[in-house]
CHARMM-style PDB file with segment names, atoms N, HN, CA, C and O in Angstrom:
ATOM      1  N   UNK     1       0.845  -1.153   0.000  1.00  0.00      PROA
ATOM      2  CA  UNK     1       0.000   0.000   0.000  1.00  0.00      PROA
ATOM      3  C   UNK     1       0.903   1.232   0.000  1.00  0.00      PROA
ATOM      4  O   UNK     1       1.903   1.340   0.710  1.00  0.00      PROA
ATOM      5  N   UNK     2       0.512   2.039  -0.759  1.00  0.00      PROA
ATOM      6  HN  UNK     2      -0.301   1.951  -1.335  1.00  0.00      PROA
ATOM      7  CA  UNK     2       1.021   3.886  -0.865  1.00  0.00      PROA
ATOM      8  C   UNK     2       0.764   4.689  -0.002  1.00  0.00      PROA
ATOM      9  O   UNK     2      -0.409   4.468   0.299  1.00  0.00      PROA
ATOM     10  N   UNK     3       1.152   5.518   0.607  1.00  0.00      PROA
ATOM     11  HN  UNK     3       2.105   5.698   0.362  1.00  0.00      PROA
ATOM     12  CA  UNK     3       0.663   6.337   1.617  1.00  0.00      PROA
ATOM     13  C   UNK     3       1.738   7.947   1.014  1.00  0.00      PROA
ATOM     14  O   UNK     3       2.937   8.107   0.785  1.00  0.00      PROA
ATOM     15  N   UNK     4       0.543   8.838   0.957  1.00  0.00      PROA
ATOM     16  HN  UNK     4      -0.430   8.708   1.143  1.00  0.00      PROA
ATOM     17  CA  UNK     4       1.264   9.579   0.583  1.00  0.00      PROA
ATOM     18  C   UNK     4       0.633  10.760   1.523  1.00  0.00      PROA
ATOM     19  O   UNK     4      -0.596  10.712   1.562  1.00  0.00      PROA
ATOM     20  N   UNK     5       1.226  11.808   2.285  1.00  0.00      PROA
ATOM     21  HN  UNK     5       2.225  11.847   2.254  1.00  0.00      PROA
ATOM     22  CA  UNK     5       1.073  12.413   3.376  1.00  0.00      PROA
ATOM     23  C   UNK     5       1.675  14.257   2.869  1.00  0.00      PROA
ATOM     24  O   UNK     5       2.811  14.509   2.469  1.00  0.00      PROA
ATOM     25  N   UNK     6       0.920  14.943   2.987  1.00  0.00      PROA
ATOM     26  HN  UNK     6      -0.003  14.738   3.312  1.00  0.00      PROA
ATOM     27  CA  UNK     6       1.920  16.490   2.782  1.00  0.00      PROA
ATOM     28  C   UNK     6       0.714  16.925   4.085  1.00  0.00      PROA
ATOM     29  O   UNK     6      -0.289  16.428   4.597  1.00  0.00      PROA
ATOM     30  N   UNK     7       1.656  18.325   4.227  1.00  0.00      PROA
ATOM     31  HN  UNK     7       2.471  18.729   3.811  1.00  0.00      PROA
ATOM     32  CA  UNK     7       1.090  19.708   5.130  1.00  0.00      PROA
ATOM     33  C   UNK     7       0.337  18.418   6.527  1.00  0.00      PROA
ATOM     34  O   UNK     7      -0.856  18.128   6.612  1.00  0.00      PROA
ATOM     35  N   UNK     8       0.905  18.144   6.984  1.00  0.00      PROA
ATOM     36  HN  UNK     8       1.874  18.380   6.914  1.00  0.00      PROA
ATOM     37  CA  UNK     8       0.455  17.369   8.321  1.00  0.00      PROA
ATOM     38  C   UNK     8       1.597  17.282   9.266  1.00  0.00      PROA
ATOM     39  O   UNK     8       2.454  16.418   9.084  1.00  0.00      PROA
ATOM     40  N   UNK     9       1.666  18.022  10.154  1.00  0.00      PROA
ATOM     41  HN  UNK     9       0.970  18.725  10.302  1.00  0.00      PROA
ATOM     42  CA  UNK     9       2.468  18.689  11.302  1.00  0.00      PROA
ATOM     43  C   UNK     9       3.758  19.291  11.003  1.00  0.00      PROA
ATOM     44  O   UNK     9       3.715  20.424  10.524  1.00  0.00      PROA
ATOM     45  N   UNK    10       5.156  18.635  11.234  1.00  0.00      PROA
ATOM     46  HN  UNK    10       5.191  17.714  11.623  1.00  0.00      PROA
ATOM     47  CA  UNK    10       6.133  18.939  10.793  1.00  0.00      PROA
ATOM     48  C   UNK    10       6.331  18.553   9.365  1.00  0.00      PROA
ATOM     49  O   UNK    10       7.481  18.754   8.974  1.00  0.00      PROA
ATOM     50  N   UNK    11       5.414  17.991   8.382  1.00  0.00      PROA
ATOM     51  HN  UNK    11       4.480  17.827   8.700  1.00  0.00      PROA
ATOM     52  CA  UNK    11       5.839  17.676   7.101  1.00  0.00      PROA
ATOM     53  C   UNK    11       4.828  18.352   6.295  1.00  0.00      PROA
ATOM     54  O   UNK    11       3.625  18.281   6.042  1.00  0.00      PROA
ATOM     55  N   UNK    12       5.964  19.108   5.977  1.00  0.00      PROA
ATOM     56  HN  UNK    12       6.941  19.165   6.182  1.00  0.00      PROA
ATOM     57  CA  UNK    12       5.474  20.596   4.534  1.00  0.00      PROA
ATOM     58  C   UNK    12       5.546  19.813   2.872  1.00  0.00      PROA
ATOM     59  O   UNK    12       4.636  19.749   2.045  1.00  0.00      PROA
ATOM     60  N   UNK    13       6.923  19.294   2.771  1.00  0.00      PROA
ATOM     61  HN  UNK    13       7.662  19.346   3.443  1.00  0.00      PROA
ATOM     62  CA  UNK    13       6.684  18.724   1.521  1.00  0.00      PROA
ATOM     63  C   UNK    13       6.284  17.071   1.329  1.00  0.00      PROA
ATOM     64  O   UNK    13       6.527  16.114   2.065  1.00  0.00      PROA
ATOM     65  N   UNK    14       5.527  17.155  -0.050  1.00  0.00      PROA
ATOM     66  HN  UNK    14       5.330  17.932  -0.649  1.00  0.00      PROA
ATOM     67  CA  UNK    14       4.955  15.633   0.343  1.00  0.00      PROA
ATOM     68  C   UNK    14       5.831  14.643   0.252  1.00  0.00      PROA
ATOM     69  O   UNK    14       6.875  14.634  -0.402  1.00  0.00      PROA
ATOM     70  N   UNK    15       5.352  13.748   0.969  1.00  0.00      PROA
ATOM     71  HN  UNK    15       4.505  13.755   1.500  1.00  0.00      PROA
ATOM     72  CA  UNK    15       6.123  12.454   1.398  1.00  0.00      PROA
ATOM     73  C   UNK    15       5.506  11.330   1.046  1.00  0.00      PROA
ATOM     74  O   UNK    15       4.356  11.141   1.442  1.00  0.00      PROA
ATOM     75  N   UNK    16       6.206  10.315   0.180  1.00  0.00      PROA
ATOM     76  HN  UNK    16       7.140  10.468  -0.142  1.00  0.00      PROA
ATOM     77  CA  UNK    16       5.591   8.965  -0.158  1.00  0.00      PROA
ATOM     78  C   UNK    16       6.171   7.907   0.561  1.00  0.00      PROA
ATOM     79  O   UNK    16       7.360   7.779   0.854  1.00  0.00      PROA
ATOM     80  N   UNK    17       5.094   7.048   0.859  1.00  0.00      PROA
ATOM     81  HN  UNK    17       4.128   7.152   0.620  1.00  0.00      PROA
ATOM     82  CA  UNK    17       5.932   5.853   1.696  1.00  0.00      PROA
ATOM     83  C   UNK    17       5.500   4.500   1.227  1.00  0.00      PROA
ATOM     84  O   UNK    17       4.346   4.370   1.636  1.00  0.00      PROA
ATOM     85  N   UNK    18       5.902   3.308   0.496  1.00  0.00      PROA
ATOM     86  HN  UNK    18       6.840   3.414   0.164  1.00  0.00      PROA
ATOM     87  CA  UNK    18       5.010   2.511   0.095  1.00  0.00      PROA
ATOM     88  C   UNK    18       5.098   1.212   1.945  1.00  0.00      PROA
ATOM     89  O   UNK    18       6.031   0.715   2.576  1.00  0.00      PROA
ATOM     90  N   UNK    19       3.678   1.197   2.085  1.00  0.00      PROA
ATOM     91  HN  UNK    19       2.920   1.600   1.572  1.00  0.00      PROA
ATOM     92  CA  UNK    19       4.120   0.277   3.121  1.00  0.00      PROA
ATOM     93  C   UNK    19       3.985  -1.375   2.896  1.00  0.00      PROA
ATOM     94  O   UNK    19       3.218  -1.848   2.057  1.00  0.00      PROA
ATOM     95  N   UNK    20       4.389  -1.759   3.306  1.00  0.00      PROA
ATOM     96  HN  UNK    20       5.011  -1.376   3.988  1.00  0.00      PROA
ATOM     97  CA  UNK    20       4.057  -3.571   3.387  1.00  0.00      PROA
ATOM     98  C   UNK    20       3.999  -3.862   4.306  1.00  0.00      PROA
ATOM     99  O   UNK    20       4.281  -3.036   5.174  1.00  0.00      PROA
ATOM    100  N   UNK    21       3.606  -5.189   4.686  1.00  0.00      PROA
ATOM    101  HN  UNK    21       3.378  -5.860   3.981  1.00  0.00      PROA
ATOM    102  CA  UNK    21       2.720  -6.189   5.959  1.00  0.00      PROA
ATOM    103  C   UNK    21       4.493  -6.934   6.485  1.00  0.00      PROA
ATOM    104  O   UNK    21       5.523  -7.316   5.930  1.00  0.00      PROA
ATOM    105  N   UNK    22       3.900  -6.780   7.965  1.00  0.00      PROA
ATOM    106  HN  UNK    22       3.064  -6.469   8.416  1.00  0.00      PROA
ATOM    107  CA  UNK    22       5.427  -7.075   8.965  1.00  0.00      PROA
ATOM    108  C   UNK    22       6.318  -5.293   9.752  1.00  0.00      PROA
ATOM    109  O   UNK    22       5.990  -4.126   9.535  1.00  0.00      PROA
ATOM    110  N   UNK    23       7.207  -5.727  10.451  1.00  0.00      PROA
ATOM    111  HN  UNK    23       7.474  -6.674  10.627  1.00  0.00      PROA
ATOM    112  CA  UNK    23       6.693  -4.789  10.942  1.00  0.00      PROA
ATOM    113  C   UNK    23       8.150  -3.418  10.330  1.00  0.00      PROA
ATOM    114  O   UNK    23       9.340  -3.570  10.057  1.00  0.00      PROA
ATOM    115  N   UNK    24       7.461  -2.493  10.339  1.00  0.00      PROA
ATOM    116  HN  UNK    24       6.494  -2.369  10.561  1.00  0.00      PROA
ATOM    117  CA  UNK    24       8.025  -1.483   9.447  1.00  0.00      PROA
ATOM    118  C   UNK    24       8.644  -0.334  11.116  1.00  0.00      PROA
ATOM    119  O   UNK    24       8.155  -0.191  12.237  1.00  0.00      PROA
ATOM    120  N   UNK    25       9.651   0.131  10.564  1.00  0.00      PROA
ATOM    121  HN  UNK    25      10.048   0.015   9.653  1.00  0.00      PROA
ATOM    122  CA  UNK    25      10.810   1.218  11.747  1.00  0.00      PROA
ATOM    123  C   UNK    25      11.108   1.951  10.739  1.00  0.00      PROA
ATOM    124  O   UNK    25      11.175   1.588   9.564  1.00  0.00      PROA
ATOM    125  N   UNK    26      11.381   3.507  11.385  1.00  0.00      PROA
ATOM    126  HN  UNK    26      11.326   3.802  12.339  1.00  0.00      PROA
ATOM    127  CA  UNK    26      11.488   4.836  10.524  1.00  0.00      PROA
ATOM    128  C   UNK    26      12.272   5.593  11.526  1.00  0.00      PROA
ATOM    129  O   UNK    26      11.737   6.154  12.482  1.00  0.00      PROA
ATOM    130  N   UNK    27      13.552   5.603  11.295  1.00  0.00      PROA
ATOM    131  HN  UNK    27      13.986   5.148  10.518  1.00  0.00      PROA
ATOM    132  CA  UNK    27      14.431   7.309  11.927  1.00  0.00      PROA
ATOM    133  C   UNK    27      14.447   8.127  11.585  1.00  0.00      PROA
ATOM    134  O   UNK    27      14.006   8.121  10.435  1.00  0.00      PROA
ATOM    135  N   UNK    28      14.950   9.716  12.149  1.00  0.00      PROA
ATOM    136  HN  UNK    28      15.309   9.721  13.083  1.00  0.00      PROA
ATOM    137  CA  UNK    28      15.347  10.712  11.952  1.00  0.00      PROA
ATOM    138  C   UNK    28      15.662  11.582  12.495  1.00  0.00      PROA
ATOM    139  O   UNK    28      15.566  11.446  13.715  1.00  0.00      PROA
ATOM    140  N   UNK    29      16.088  12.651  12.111  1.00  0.00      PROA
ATOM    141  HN  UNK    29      16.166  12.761  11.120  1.00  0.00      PROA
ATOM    142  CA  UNK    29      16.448  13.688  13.480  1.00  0.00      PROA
ATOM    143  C   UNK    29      15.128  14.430  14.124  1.00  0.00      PROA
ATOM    144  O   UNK    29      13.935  14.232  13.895  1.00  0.00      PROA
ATOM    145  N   UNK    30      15.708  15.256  14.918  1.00  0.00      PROA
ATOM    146  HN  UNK    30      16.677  15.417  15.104  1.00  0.00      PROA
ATOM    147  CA  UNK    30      14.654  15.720  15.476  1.00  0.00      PROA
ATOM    148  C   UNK    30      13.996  16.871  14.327  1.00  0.00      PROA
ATOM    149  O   UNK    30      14.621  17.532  13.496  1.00  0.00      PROA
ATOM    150  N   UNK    31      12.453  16.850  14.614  1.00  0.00      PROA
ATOM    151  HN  UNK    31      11.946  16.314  15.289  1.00  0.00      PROA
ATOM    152  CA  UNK    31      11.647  18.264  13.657  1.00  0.00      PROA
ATOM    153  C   UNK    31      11.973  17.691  12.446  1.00  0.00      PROA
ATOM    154  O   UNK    31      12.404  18.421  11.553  1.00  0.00      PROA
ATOM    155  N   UNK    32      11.773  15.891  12.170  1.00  0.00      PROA
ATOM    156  HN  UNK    32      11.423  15.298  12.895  1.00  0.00      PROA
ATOM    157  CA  UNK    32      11.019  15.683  10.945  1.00  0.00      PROA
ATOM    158  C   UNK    32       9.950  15.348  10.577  1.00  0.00      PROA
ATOM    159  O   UNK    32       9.465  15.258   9.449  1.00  0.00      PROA
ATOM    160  N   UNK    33       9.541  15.142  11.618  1.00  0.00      PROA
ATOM    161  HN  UNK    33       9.935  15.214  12.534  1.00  0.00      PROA
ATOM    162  CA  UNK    33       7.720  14.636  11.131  1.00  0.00      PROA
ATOM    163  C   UNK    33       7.726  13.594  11.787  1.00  0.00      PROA
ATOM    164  O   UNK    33       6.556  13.225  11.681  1.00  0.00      PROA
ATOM    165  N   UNK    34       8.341  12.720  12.514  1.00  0.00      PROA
ATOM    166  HN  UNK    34       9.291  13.020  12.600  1.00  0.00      PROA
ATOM    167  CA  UNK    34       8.223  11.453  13.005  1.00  0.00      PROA
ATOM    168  C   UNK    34       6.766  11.017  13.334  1.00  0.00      PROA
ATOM    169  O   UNK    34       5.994  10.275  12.727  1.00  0.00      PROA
ATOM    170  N   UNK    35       6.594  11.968  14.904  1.00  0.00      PROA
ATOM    171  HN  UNK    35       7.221  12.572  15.397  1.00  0.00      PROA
ATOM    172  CA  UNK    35       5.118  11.848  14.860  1.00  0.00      PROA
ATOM    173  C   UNK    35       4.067  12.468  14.361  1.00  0.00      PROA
ATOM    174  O   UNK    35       2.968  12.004  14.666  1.00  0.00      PROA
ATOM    175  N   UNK    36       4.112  13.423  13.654  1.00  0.00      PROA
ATOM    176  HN  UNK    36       5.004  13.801  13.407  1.00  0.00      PROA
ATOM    177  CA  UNK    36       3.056  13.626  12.432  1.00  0.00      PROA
ATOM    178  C   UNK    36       2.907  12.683  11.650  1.00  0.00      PROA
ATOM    179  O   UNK    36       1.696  12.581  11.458  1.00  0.00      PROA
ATOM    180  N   UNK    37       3.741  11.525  10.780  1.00  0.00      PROA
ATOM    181  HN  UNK    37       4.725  11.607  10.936  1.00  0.00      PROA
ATOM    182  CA  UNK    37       3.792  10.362  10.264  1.00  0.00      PROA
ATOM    183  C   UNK    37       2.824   9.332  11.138  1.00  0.00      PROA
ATOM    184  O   UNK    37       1.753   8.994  10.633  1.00  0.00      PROA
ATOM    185  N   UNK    38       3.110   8.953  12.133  1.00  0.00      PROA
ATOM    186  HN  UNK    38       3.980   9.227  12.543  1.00  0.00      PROA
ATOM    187  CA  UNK    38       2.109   8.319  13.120  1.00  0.00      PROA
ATOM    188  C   UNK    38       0.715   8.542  13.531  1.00  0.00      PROA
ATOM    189  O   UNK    38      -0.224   7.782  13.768  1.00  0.00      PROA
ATOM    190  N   UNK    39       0.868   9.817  13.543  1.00  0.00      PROA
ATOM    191  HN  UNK    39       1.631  10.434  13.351  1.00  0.00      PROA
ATOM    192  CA  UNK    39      -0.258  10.176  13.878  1.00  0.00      PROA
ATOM    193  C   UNK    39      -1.559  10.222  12.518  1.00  0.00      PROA
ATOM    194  O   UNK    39      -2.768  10.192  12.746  1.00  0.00      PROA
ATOM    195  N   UNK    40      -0.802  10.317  10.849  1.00  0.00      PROA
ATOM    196  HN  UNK    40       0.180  10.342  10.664  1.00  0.00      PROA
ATOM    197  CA  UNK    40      -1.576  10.306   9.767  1.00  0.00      PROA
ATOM    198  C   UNK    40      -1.798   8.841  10.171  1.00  0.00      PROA
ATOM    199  O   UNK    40      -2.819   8.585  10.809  1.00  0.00      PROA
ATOM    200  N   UNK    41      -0.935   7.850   9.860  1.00  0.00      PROA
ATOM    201  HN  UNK    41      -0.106   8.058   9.342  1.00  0.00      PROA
ATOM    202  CA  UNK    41      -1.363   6.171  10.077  1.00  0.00      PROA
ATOM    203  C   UNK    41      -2.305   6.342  11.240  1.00  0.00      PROA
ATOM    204  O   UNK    41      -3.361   6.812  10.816  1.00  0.00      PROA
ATOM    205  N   UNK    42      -2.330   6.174  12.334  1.00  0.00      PROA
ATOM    206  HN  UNK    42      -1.473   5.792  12.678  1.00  0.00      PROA
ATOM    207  CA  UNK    42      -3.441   6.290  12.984  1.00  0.00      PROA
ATOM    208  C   UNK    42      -4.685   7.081  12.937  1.00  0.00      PROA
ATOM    209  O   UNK    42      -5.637   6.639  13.581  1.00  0.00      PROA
ATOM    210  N   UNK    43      -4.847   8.304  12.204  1.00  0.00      PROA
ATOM    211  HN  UNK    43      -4.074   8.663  11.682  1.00  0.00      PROA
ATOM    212  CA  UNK    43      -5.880   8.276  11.447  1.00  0.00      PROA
ATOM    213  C   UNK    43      -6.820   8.103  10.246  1.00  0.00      PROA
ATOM    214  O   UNK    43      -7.961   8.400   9.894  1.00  0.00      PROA
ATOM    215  N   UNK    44      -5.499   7.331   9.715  1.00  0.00      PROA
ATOM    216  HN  UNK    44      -4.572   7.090  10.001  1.00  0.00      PROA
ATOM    217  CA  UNK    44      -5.552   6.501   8.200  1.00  0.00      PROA
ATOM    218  C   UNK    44      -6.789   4.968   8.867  1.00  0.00      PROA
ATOM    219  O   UNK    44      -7.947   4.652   8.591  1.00  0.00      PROA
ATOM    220  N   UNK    45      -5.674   4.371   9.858  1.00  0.00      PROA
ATOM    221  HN  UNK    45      -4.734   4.627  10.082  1.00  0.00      PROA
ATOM    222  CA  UNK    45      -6.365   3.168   9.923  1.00  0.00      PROA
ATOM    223  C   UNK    45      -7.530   2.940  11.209  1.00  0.00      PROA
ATOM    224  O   UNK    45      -8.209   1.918  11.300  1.00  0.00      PROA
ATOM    225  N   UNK    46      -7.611   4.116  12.183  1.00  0.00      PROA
ATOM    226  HN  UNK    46      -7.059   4.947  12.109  1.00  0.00      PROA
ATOM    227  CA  UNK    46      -8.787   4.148  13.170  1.00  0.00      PROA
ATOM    228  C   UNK    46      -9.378   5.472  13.380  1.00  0.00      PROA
ATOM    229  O   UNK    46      -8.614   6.407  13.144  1.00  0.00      PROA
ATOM    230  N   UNK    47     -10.774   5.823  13.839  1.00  0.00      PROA
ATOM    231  HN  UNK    47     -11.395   5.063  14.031  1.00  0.00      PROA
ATOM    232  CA  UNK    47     -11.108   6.456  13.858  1.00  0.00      PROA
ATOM    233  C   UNK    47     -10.923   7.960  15.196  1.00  0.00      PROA
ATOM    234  O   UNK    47     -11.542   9.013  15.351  1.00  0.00      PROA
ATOM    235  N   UNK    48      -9.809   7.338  15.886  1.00  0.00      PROA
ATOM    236  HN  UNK    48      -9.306   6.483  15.761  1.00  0.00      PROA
ATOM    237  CA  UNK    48      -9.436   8.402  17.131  1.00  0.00      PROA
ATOM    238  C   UNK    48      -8.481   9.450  16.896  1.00  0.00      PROA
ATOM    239  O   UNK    48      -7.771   9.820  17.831  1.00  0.00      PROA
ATOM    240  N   UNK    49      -8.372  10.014  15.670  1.00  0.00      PROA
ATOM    241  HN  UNK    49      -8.949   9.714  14.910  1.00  0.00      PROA
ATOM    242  CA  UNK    49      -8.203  11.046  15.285  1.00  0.00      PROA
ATOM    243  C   UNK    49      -8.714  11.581  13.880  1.00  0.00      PROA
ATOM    244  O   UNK    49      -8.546  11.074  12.771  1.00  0.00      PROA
ATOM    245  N   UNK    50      -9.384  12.744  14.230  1.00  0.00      PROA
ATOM    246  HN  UNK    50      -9.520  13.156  15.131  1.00  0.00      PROA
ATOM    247  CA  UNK    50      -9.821  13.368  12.518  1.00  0.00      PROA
ATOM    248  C   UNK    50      -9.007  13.971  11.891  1.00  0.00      PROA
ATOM    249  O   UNK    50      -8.178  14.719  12.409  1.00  0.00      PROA
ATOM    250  N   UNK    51      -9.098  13.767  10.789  1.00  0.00      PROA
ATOM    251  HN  UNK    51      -9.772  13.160  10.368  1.00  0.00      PROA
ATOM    252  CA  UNK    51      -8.147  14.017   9.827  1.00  0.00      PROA
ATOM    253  C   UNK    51      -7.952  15.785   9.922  1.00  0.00      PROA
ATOM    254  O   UNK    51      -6.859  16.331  10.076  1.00  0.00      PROA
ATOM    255  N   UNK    52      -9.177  16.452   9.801  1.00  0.00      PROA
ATOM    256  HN  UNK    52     -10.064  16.008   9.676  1.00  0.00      PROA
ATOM    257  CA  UNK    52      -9.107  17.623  10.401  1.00  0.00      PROA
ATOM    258  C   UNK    52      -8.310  17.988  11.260  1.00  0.00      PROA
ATOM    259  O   UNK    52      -7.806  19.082  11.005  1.00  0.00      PROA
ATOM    260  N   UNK    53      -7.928  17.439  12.340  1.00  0.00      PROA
ATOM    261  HN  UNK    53      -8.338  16.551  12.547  1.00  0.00      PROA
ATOM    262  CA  UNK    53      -7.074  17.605  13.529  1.00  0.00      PROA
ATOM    263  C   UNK    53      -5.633  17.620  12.942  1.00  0.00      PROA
ATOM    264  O   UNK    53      -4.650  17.798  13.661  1.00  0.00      PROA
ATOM    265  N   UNK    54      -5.572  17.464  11.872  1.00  0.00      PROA
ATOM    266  HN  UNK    54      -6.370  17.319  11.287  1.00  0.00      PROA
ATOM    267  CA  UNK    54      -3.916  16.720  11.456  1.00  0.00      PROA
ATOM    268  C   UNK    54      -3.005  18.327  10.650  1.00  0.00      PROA
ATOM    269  O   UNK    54      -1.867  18.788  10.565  1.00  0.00      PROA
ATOM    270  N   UNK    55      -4.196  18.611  10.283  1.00  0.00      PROA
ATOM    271  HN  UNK    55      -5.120  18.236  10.352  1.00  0.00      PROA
ATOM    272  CA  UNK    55      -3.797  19.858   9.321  1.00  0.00      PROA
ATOM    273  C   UNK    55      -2.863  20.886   9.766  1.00  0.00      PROA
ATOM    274  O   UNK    55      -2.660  21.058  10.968  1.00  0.00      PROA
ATOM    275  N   UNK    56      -2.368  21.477   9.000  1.00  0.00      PROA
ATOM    276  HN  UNK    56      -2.533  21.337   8.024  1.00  0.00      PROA
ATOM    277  CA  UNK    56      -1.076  22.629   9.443  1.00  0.00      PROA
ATOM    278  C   UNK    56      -2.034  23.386   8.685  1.00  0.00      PROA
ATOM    279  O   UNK    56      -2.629  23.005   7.677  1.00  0.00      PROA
ATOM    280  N   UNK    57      -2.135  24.611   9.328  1.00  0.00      PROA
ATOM    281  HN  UNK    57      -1.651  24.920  10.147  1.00  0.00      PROA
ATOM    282  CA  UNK    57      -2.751  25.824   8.518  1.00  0.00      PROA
ATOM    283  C   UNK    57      -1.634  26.968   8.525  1.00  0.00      PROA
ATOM    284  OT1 UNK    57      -1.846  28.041   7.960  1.00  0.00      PROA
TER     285      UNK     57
END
């Protein structure tokens, strides 16, 4: 599956990630998006966050 993510917390430009089944790890420094990334998957795959909530204005 594709996941493609822009303007959602610390990540301004868009970002593609293809994911696959098993378990997937992601580094970086600090103020890259780590958990803005997490936080789109968790409102990708459950409903305890709205997508609304995710937005950078």
């Amino acid at each position: 599956m594709k996941l493609r993510v822009s303007n959602i917390g610390g990540i301004t430009e868009p970002l593609e990630l293809e994911i696959m089944p098993g378990v997937m790890s992601y580094e970086a420094p600090n103020a890259y998006g780590k958990t803005s990334l997490s936080k789109s998957l968790i409102s990708l795959l459950t409903s305890s966050i709205k997508p609304e909530d995710l937005l950078t204005f």
